[in-house]
N, C-alpha and C positions, 0 to 999 in steps of 0.2 A: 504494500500500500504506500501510496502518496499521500503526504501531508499537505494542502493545500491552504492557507489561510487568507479569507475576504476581510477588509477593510469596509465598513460598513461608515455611512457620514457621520454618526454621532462619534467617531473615532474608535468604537467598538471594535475587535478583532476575532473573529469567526473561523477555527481551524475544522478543516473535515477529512477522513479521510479519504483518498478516491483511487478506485481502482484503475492499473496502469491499461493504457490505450481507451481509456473512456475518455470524453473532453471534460474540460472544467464547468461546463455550461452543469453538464451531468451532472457533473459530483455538487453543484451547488445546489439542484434540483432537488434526488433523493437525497439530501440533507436537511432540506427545507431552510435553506440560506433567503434571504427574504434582500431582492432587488434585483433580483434575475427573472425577469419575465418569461425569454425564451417561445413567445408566439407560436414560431414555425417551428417547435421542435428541436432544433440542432441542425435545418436543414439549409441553413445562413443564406436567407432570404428576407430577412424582418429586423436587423439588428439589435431586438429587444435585449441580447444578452452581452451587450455591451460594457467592458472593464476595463479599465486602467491599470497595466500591468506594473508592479513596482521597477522604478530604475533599473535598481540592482540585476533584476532578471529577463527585462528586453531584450536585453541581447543575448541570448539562451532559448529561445524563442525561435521556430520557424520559420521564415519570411513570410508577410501578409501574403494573399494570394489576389489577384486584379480583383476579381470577385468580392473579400474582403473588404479591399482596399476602397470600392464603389459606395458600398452599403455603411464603411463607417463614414463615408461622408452626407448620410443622412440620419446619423443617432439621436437620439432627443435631447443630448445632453452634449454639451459642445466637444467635438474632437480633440485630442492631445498627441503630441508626436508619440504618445506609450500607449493609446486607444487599442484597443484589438476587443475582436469578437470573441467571448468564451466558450463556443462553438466549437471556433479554430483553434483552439488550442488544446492538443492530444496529450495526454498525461502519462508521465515515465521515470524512472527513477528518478534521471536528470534532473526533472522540476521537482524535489521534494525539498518543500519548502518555500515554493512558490507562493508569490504575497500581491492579492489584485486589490484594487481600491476600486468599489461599487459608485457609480454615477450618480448624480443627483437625480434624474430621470429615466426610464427606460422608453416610455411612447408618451 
């Protein structure tokens, strides 16, 4: 298991754990992490599950994909160079300890 920890606005910190090759969208879902919408499912059409990945771990991170890169330019919550979809991001040892900070808005 991967540790994953959300960043929630009241500066709250939300660790879960989630299984590898499932996305973070996921593991914030059956955890019942609360600012993840997730509309479409995982099927990254809807950008509801929009996060702000911490610094530290952007660059440990996949590259966006054009697809991605479209749809975070319509989130409800203003883009940041560390925006990403938590869809697109697959979960691996790699990331444990991965730290996302949840948006003001999701739609």
């Amino acid at each position: 298991m991967t540790t994953i920890t959300f960043i929630h606005l009241d500066g709250r910190s939300e660790s879960v754990n989630a299984e590898d090759g499932a996305s973070v969208m996921l593991a914030a879902l059956t955890h019942g992490v609360d600012g993840i919408v997730a509309e479409c499912g995982g099927n990254a059409v809807c950008a509801t599950c929009h996060v702000y990945v911490d610094e530290a771990w952007a660059g440990k991170l996949d590259p966006i994909s054009d697809d991605e890169d479209a749809l975070l330019d319509g989130t409800a919550s203003e883009r940041l160079p560390n925006s990403r979809l938590s869809c697109q991001i697959k979960v691996s040892p790699a990331l444990d300890g991965l730290v996302v900070r949840l948006p003001e808005r999701q739609s």
